[in-house]
C-alpha positions as CSV (number, residue, x, y, z in Angstrom):
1,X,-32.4,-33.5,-86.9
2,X,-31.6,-29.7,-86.9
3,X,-33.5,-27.3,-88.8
4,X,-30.4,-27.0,-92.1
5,X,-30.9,-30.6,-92.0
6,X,-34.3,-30.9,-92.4
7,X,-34.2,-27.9,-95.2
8,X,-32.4,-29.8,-97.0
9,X,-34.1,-33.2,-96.3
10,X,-36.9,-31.4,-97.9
11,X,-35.3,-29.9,-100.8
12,X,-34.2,-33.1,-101.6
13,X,-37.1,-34.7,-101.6
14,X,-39.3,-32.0,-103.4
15,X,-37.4,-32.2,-106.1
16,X,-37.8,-36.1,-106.7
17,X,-41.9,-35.5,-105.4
18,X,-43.3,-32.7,-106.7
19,X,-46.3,-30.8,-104.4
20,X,-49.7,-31.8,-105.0
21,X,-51.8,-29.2,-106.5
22,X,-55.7,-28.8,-105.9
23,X,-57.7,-26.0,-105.9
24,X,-59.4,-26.8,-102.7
25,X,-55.9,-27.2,-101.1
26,X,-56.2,-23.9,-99.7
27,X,-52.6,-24.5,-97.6
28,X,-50.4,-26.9,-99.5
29,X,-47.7,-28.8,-97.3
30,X,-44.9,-27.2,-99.0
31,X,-45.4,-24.0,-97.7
32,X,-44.1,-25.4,-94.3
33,X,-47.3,-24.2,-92.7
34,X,-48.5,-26.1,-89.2
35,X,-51.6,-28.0,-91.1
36,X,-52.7,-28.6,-94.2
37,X,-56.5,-27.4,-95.1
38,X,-58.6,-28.5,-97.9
39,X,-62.0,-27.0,-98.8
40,X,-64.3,-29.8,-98.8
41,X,-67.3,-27.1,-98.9
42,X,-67.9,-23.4,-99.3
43,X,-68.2,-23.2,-95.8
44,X,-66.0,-25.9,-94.2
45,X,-62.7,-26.9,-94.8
46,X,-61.0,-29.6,-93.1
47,X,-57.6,-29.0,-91.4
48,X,-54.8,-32.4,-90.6
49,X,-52.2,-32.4,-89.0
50,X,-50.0,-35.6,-87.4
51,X,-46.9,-35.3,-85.5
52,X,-45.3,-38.2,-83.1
53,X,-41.7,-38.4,-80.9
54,X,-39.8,-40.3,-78.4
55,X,-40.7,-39.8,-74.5
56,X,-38.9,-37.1,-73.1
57,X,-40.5,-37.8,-69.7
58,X,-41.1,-41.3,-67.6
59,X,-43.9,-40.6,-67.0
60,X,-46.1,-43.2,-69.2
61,X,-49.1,-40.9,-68.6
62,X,-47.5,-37.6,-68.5
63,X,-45.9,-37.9,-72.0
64,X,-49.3,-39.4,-73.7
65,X,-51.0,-35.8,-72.6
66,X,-47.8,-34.2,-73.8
67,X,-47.6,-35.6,-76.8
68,X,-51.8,-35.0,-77.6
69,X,-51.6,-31.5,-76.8
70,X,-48.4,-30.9,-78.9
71,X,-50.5,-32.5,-82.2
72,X,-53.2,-30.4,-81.1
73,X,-51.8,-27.5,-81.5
74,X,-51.5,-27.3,-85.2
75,X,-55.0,-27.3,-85.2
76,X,-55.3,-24.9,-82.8
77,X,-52.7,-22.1,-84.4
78,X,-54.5,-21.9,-87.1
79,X,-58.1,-20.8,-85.7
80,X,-59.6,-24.5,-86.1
81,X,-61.3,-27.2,-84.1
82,X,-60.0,-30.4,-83.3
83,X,-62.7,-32.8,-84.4
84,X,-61.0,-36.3,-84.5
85,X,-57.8,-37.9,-83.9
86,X,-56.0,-41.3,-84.4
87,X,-53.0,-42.3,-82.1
88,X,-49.4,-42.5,-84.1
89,X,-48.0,-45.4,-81.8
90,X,-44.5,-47.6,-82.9
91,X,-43.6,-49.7,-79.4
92,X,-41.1,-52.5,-78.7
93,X,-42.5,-56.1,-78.2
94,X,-41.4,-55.8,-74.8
95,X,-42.6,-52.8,-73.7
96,X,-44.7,-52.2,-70.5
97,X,-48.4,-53.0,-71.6
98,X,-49.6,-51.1,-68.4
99,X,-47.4,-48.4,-69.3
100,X,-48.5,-48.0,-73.2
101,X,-52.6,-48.4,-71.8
102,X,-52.1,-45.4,-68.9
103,X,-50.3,-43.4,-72.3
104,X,-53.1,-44.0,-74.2
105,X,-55.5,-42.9,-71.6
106,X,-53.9,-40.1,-71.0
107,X,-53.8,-39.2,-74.7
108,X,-57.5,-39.8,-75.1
109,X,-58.0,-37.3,-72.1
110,X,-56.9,-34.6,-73.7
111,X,-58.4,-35.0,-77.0
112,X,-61.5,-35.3,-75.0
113,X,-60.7,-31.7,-73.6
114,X,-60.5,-30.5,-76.7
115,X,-63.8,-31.3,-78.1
116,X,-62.7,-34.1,-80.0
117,X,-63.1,-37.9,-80.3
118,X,-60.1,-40.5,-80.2
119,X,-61.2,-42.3,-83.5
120,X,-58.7,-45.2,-83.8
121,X,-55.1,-45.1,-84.8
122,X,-51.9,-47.5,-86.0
123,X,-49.6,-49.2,-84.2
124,X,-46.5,-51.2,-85.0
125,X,-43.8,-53.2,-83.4
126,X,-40.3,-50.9,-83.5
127,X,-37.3,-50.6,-81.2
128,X,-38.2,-47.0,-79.8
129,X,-41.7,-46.3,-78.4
130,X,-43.0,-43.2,-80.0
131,X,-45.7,-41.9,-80.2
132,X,-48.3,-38.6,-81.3
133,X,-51.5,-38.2,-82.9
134,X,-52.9,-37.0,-86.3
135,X,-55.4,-34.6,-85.9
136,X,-58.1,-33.4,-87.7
137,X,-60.0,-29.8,-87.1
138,X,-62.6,-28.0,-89.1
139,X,-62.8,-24.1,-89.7
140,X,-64.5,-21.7,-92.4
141,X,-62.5,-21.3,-95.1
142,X,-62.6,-17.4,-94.4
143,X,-61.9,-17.9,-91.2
144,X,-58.3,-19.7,-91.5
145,X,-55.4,-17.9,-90.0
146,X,-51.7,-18.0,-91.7
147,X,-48.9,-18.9,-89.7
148,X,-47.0,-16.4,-91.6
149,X,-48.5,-13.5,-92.8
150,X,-48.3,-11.1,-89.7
151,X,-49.0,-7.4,-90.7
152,X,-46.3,-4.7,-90.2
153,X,-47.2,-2.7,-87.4
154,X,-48.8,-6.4,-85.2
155,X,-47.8,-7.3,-81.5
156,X,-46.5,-10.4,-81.1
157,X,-47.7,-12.4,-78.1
158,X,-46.3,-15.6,-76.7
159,X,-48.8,-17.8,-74.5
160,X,-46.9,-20.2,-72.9
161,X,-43.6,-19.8,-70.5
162,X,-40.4,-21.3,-72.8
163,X,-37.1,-23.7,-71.2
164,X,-38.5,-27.0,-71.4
165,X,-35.6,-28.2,-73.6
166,X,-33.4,-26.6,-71.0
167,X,-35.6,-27.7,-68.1
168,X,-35.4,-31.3,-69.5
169,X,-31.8,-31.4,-69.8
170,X,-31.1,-29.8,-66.2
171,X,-33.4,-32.5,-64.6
172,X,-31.4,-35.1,-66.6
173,X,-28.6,-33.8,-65.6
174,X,-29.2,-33.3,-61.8
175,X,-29.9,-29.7,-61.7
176,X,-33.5,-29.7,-61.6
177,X,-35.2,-30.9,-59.4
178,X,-38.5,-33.4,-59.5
179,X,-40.9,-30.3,-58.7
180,X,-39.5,-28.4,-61.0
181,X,-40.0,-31.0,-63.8
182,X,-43.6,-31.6,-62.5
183,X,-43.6,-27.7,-63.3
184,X,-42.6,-28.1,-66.9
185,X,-45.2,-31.0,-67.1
186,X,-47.8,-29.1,-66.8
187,X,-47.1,-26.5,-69.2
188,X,-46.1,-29.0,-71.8
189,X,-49.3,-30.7,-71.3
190,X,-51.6,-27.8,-71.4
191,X,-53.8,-27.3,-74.5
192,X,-53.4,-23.9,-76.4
193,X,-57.3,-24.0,-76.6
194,X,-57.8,-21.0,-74.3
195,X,-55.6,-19.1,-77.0
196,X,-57.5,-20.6,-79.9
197,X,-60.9,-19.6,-78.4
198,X,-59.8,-15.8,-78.1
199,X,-59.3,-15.8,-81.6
200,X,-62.8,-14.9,-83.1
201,X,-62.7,-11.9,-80.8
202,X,-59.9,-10.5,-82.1
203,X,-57.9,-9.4,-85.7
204,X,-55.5,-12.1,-85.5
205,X,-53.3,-11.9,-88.4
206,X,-50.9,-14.8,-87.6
207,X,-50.4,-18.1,-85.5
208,X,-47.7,-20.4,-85.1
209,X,-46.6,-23.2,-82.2
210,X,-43.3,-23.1,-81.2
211,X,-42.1,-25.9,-80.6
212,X,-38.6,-27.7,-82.0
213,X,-37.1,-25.1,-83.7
214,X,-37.6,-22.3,-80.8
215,X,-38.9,-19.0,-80.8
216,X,-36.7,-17.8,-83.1
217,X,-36.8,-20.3,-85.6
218,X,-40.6,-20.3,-85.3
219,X,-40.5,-16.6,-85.3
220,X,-38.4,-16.3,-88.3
221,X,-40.7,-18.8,-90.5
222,X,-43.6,-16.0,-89.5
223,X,-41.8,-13.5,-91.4
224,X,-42.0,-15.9,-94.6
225,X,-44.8,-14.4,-96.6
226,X,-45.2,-10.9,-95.4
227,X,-42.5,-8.8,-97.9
228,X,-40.7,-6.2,-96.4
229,X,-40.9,-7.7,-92.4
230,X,-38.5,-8.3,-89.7
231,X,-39.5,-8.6,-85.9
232,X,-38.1,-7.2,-82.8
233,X,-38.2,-9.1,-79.3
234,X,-37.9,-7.6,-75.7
235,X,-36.2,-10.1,-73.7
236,X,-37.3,-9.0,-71.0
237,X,-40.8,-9.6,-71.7
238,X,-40.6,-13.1,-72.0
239,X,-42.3,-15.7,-70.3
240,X,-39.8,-18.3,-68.7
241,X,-40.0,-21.1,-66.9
242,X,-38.5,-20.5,-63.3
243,X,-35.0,-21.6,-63.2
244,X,-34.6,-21.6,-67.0
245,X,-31.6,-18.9,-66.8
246,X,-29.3,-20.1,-64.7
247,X,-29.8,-24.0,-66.1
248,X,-29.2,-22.2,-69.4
249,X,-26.0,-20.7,-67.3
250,X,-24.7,-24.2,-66.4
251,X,-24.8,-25.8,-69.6
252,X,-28.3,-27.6,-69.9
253,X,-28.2,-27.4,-73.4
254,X,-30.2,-30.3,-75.7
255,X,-29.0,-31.1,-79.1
256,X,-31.9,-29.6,-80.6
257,X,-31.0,-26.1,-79.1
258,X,-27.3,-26.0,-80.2
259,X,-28.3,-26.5,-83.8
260,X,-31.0,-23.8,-83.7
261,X,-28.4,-21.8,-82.5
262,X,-26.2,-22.4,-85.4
263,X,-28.1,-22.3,-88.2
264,X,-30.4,-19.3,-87.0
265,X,-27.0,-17.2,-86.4
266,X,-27.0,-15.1,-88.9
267,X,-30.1,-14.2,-89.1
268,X,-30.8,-13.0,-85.8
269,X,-29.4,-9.9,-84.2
270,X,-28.8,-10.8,-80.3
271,X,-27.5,-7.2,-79.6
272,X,-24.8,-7.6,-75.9
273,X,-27.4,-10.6,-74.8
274,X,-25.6,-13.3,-73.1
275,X,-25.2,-16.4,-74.3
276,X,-27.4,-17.9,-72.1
277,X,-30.0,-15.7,-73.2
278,X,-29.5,-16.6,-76.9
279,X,-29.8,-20.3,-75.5
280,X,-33.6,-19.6,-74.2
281,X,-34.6,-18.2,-77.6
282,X,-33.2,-21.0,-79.6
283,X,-34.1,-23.5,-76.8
284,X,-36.1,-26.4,-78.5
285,X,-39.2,-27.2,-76.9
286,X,-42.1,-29.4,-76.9
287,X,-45.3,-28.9,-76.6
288,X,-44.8,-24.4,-76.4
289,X,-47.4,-22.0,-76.6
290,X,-48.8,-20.2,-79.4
291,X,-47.1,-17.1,-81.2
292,X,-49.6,-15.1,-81.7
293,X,-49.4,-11.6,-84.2
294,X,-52.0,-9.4,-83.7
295,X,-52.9,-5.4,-83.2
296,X,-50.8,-3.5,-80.7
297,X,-53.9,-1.9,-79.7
298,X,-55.7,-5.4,-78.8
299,X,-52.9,-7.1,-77.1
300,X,-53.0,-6.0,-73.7
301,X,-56.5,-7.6,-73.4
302,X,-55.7,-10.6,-75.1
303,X,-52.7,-11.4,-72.5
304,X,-54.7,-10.4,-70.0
305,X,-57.6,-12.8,-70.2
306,X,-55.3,-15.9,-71.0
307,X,-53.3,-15.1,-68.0
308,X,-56.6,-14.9,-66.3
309,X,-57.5,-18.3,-67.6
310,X,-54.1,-20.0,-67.1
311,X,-51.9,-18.3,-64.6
312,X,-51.0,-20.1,-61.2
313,X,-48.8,-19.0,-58.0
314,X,-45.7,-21.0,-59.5
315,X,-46.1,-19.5,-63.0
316,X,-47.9,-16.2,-62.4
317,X,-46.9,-15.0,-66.2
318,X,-48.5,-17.6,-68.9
319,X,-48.8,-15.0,-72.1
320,X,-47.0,-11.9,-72.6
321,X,-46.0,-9.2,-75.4
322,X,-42.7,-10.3,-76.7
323,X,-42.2,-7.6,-79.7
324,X,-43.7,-6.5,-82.5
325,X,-43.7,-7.0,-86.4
326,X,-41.6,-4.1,-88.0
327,X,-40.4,-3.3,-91.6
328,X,-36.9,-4.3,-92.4
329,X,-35.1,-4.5,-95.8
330,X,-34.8,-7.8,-94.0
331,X,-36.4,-10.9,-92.6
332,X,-34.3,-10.9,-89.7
333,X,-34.9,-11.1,-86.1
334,X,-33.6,-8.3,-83.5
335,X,-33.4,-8.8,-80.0
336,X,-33.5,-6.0,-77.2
C-alpha cells in the first residue's frame, strides 16, 4: 500500500469512526503521529505503539531483531522508554517451528536491549508469516517530543545510513551481494536508543522514524504542524548505505519506492538531481534511523557522539546533518 492509498484508507474510515477524544489523550491517533500517549498521571504518561510485516530477509533470526527494533522505534522518536512489549505473530500451520522459536528469540533480545520485558503476545494461524511487536514506553508528560513540530531555524539530523529498500531489491535481484546484505542487516537491526538517550541533553524539537514512506515522506509529515515551514536537504550530506547509488542506477527499485515517488512529486523540489537520487530519498525502508530537528548550534555534537557510539570501518558515517527547517509560503521539500 502506497502512501495516497493509505490517505485515503484513512479518510475513509474516519469518517464512518470518528477519533476518540480524552483529555488525557495527549497525542490522539489521528494526528498520524508515531505513538499514541495518554496521561495516566501528572507525571507519567504511557506511550503504545504496535506495528508488524512480512520477512524481508531469510534470516528467521535476523528479521525477528528487525522487526523489534522497527516497533521500538516509535517509542523511541518520541523521547520515551520502552517498558513492555507483546509479539504481533500470524504464521502458517506449516511453517518451520525452529524457525518461528530462533524469530522469537531474536525479537526478545532486542527488547531486552532496550530496557524492556517481552510480556506475552498473540498469535494466529494465516497464510503469510508476519510478524512485529506492540510496544509500550513511559515518559513525563512535559517531556514528550512531537514528530512534527520542528522550529524554523532547526537542523535536521538523520541517524541511520538509508537504501535498504534498494539494498533489498539489488540482493534479490543479483546485484548485491551476501556481505552487503549482512551490511544492511545490521543497520536495520540496530536500535535508535543511542539517539533516544541524547535527547535529554539537548532542545530537541522534533522526532520521527523513517521508515516506509522515506525521508521525504517522513520529512514532509514533520512539517505538518509548524505553520509557515518547509525544509531544505543537502544531498550530499546524506548517510548511504555503500552501493546504494549505483543499485539505485540499475533499477533496484521496490514497490514501495515508486509510489513514494509518485505521490510525493509535487511536493518536493529535486532541483537537476538524478533520478536515481530522487530514488534514495523516496526509497522505502525498514527499520531507518531517527529524523531528528534540533538547534543548528547543537548539531554538530549531537552527530558527533552517535557516530562515536555507532560508527564502524564499513559504515564510518551513521548520523549526519541533512538540512535545516526553513520558512516557506509552503510545506514543501527542497533538495540541493
Amino acid at each position: 500500500m502506497g502512501p495516497g492509498d493509505l490517505s485515503d484508507l484513512l479518510a475513509r474510515l474516519s469518517c464512518l469512526v470518528p477519533p476518540s477524544r480524552h483529555p488525557d489523550l495527549l497525542v490522539p491517533a489521528e494526528q498520524g503521529a508515531d505513538s499514541a500517549v495518554y496521561r495516566v498521571a501528572p507525571d507519567v504518561a504511557i506511550v503504545q505503539s504496535a506495528d508488524f510485516f512480512p520477512p524481508m530477509v531469510d534470516d528467521p533470526a535476523a528479521f525477528g531483531r528487525i522487526a523489534a527494533a522497527n516497533a521500538l522505534s516509535d517509542i523511541y522518536a518520541c523521547g520515551a522508554r520502552p517498558v513492555t512489549a507483546l509479539s504481533l505473530l500470524a504464521v502458517p500451520e506449516a511453517e518451520d517451528k525452529d524457525a518461528v522459536a530462533r524469530m522469537l528469540a531474536a525479537a526478545q533480545e532486542a527488547v531486552h536491549e532496550a530496557g524492556a520485558v517481552m510480556a506475552g503476545g498473540h498469535t494466529l494461524l494465516d497464510p503469510q508469516l508476519k510478524f512485529g511487536l506492540s510496544v509500550t514506553g513511559v515518559v513525563h508528560p512535559d517531556r514528550i517530543i512531537p514528530h512534527n513540530m520542528p522550529r524554523i531555524g532547526d537542523a535536521l539530523v538523520l541517524t541511520k545510513p538509508l537504501g535498504s529498500g534498494i539494498l533489498l531489491t539489488a540482493y534479490g535481484r543479483g546485484l548485491a551481494s551476501a556481505a552487503d546484505l549482512q551490511r544492511a542487516i545490521g543497520v536495520m537491526g540496530a536500535l535508535n536508543k543511542a539517539a533516544a538517550e541524547l535527547f535529554p541533553e539537548f532542545h530537541i524539537s522534533a522526532s520521527t522514524d523513517v521508515t516506509g514512506f522515506g525521508l521525504v515522506g517522513h520529512a514532509l509529515d514533520m512539517l505538518s504542524g509548524t505553520p509557515g515551514a518547509g525544509i531544505e536537504l543537502d544531498y550530499a550530506a546524506l548517510p548511504l548505505l555503500p552501493g546504494i547509488e549505483d543499485w539505485a542506477r540499475a533499477g533496484a527499485i521496490c514497490g514501495g519506492t515508486r509510489s513514494n515517488m509518485e505521490f510525493y512529486r509535487t511536493r518536493v523540489d529535486f532541483g537537476s538531481l538524478h533520478e536515481s537520487a530522487q530514488i534514495v530519498l523516496c526509497d522505502s525502508q525498514t527499520s531507518g534511523g531517527l529524523l531528528v530537528a534540533l538547534p543548528v548550534q547543537e548539531a554538530n555534537d549531537f552527530t558527533a557522539r552517535l557516530n562515536t557510539t555507532l560508527a564502524t570501518d564499513e559504515i564510518p558515517m551513521w548520523a549526519s546533518e541533512i538540512g535545516q527547517v526553513v520558512s516557506s509560503d509552503i510545506a514543501r521539500i527542497v533538495v540541493r
